[in-house]
N, C-alpha and C positions, 0 to 999 in steps of 0.2 A: 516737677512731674506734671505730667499734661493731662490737665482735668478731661473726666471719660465723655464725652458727648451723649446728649440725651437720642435716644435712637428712639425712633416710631413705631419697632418694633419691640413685641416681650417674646424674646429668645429665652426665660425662664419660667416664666409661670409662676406654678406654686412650688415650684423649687423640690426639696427633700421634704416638706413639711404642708402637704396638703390638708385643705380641712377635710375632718368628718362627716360625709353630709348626714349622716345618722335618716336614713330612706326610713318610710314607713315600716312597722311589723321588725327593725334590726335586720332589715334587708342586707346580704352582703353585695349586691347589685343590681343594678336598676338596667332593666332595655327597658329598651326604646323601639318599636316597630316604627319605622314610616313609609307610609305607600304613598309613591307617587302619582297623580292625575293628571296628564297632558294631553290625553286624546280628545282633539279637536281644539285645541291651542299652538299645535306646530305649525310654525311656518307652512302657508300653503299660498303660492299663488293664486287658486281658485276662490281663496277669501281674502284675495285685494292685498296679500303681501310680498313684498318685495322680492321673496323667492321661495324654494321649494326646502322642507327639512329634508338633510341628507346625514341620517345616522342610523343604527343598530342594523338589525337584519336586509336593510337595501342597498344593494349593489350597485345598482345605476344610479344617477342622479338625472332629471327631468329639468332641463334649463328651459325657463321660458314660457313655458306652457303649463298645464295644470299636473300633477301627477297623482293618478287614482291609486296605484300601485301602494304608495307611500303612505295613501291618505288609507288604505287598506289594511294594513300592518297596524297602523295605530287605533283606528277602529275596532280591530280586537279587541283591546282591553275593556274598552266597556261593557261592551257585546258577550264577552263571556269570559276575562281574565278576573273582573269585579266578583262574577258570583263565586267562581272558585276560591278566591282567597278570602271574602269575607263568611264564606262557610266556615273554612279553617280556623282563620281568626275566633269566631263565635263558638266552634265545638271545642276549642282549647279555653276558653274562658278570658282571651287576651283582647283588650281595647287600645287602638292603636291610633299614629297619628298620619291623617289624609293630607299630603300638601297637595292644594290644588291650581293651577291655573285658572284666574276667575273666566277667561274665554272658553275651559273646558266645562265648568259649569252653569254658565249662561244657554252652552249648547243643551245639555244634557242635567236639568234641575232636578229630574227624579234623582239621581243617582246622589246629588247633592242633599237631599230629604233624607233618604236613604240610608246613606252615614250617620247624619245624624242620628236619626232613629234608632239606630245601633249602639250610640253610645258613646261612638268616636268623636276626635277632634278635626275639625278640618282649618286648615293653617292656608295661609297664602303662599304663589309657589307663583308670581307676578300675574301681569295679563295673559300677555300671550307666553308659549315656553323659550324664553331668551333670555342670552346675558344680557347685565344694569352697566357692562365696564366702557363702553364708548357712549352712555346719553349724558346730555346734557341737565344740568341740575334741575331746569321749570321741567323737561319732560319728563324726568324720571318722579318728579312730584306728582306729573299728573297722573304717570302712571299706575303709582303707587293705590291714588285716591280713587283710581277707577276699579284696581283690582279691589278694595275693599267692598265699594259701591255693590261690585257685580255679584261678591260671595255673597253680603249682606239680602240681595236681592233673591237668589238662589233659594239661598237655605232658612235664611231671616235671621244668623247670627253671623257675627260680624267677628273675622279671625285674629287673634290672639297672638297667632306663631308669622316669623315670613322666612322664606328660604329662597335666595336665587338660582336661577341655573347657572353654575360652575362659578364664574366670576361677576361679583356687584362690581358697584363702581366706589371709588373714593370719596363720594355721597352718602351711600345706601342706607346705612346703622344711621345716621345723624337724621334723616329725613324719614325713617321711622322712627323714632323719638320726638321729632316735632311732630309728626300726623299725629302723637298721642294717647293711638288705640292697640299700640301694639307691646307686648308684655316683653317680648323673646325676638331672636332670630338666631337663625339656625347658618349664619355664613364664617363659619369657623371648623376646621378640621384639626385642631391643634391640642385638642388635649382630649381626656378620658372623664373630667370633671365639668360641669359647669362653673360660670364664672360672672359676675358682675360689673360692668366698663361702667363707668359714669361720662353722657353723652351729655355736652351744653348744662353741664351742670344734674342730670337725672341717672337715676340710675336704672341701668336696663342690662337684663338676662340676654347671656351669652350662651346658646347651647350647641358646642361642636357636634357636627355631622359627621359621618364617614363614607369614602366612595372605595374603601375594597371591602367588608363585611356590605356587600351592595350587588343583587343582580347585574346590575346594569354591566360586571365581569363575563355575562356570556355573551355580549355583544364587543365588536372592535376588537375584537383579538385579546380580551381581558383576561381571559385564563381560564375562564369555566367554559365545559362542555355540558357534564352531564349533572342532572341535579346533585347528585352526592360530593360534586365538588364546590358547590354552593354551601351544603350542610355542611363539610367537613372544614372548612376556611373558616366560617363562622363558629362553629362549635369550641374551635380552635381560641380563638378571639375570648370567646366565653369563658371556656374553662382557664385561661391565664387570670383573667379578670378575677373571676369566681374566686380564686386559689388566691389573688393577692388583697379580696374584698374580705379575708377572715381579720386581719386586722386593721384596712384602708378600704373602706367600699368604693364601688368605682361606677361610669355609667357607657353602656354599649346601646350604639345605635346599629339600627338593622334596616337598611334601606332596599326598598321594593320596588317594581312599576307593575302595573296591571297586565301591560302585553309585554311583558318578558314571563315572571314568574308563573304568571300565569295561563303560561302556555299548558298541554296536559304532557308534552314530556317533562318539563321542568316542576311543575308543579308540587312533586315530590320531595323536592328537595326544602319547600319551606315547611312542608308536612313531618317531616322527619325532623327539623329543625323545632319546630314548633314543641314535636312532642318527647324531645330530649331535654330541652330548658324547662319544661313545665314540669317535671318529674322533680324538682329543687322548687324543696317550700319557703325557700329564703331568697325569692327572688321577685323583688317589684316591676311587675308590668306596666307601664305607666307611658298616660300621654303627653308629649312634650311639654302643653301646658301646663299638666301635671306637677311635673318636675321641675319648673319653672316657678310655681308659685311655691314650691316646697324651699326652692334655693333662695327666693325670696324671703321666706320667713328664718332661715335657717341664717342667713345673715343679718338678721336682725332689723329687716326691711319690712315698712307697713305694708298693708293687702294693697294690691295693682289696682287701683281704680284709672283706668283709662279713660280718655275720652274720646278723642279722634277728629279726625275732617281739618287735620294742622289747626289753623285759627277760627275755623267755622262753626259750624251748631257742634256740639259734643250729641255721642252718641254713647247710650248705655252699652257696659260690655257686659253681655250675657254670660251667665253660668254654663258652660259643658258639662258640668257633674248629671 
């Protein structure tokens, strides 16, 4: 018989026999909000990069020149997709998690204060909004080190969580574990539970994302039109979850962007959503870090003292509580 080869991937998981994560309160499920920040981190030739972002509600793409158009769309969300949702957020009583592009908050540090002050987490989401799958290992280190550099300068705390846009690289998880400051990332779509990888020997939180319970579906042809198709995809999601959390609790992410959701036709549709799940007293709102430091203990893993800056001066990780 021909012994099975060891495969690089896990095609099974936790199989039939998940742990319990036992959530705060006998929670029978944990979301997860996380809102996106990219505005004034996209690709823009006017700030010296190599080309123009061409995605969501832009039709044209601008080769070569600067494109105000593009850079207008995205400007929204700060400008007025931020106050909409973190109203909602706040009158539902839900604290949620910001991945942000450090270039979006160098622009715009009120907005990074802001968050904080609120209560939230804010999580790295790289420098600029780009995939990690074509850099090089030194660059992708540096850029790692810069995005930390830039939140920590922002806001004064220095993020916890990292998420790439769409595809990292065959780097990414290893090179946040050496920088040392980082608890979690969030580059995994593969399951409903978090999970623990041991990287170079450390062990670090794995927390799957999702991109269909995700606006980002009324752009590109993704399926949503109107906000109640937003609600009702997600709600969907939930209540399986909810129903299979009476004797396996499970965890749902809900992913946002500023100038999507929070246009004022769409907008509705997180409002609705918001105030369907919150009507269920068995359900833990919680921010990624949150739940990250929970899975940590819940495996039997000491508290996350980080340090950071790879081999450099260590830097304390502050409390989000």
């Amino acid at each position: 018989m021909t012994a099975r080869r060891q495969d690089r991937r896990d095609l099974e998981g936790y199989g039939a026999t998940p742990p319990h994560p036992q959530w705060p309160g006998q929670a029978r499920l944990a979301v997860s909000f996380v809102i996106n920040v990219e505005e004034g981190a996209e690709l823009s030739i006017a700030d010296g990069d190599e080309r123009n972002e061409f995605v969501h509600e832009i039709v044209e793409n601008v080769p070569g020149r600067p494109d105000l158009c593009m850079e207008s769309h995205f400007g929204y969300g700060t400008r007025a997709g931020y106050w909409r949702i973190v109203s909602l957020l706040e009158s539902y009583g839900v604290r949620a998690t910001f991945s942000c592009c450090a270039r979006a908050l160098e622009r715009s540090p009120w907005l990074a204060q802001d968050i904080i002050a609120r209560g939230h987490e804010i999580s790295a989401h790289s420098y600029r909004w780009e995939q990690h799958h074509s850099m090089e290992e030194e660059q992708e280190r540096s850029v790692i080190t810069r995005t930390v550099e830039a939140i920590k300068t922002a806001c004064g705390i220095r993020p916890l969580g990292w998420h790439t846009r769409s595809s990292s690289s065959v780097n990414t998880r290893r090179l946040l574990v050496q920088e040392g400051g980082f608890l979690y990332d969030s580059d995994a779509y593969d399951d409903d539970l978090p999970r623990i990888e041991t990287v170079d020997g450390v062990p670090h939180v794995v927390l799957p994302y999702a991109f269909d319970t995700n606006d980002m579906r009324f752009t590109n042809n993704g399926g949503f039109i109107f906000p109640e198709d937003f609600t009702r995809y997600c709600m969907g999601a939930f209540d399986q979850l909810y129903a299979e959390g009476g004797t396996l609790p499970r965890m749902l992410s809900i992913g946002i962007h500023l100038r999507i959701i929070g246009r004022p036709g769409r907008v509705a549709g997180l409002d609705s959503l918001l105030r369907q799940m919150t009507a269920h007293e068995d359900i833990w709102f919680a921010r990624r870090c949150d739940i990250a430091h929970h899975w940590r203990r819940r495996m039997g893993l000491s508290e996350f003292k980080g340090g950071g800056a790879f081999a450099g001066t260590n830097h304390t990780v502050q409390s989000l509580t």
